[in-house]
Phi, psi and omega in degrees: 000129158332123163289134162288136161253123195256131185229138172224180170344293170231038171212139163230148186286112171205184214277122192281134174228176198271001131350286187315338202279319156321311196294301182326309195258060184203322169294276180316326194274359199259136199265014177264334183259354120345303169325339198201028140294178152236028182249146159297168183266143181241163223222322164231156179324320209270014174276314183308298177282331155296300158351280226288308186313297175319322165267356182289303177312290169345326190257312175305310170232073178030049177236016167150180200208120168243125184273156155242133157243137184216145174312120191301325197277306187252007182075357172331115184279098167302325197118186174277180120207180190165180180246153171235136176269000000 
């Protein structure tokens, strides 16, 4: 199965990699974005990359789908969203 790729204007929706992952613990580590997780704030990288992985199975086995959402002009990583089936 095809990753979806979602677009509006000034944004596009895609598949998170491990590209991503510097973007990932930096997001996560930060504990005001964390706060209405079921996650710790996180402290290494390899937190980050375990994550990504997760969402990839996840998506592998129809139980949900997580975006990077990133800015259309410059590929800027903005953050996430997504579904758990």
């Amino acid at each position: 199965m095809q990753f979806p790729v979602l677009e509006t204007n000034r944004l596009v929706l895609d598949e998170l990699s491990m590209a991503d992952s510097n973007s990932i613990f930096e997001l996560f580590s930060n504990e005001l974005v964390v706060e209405h997780y079921d996650l710790e704030v996180f402290t290494e990288l390899s937190q980050a990359t375990k994550l990504i992985g997760l969402f990839t199975a996840r998506f592998t086995q129809k139980l949900g789908t997580r975006w990077a959402i990133r800015l259309k002009e410059t590929n800027q990583f903005m953050g996430t969203c997504g579904f758990n089936s």
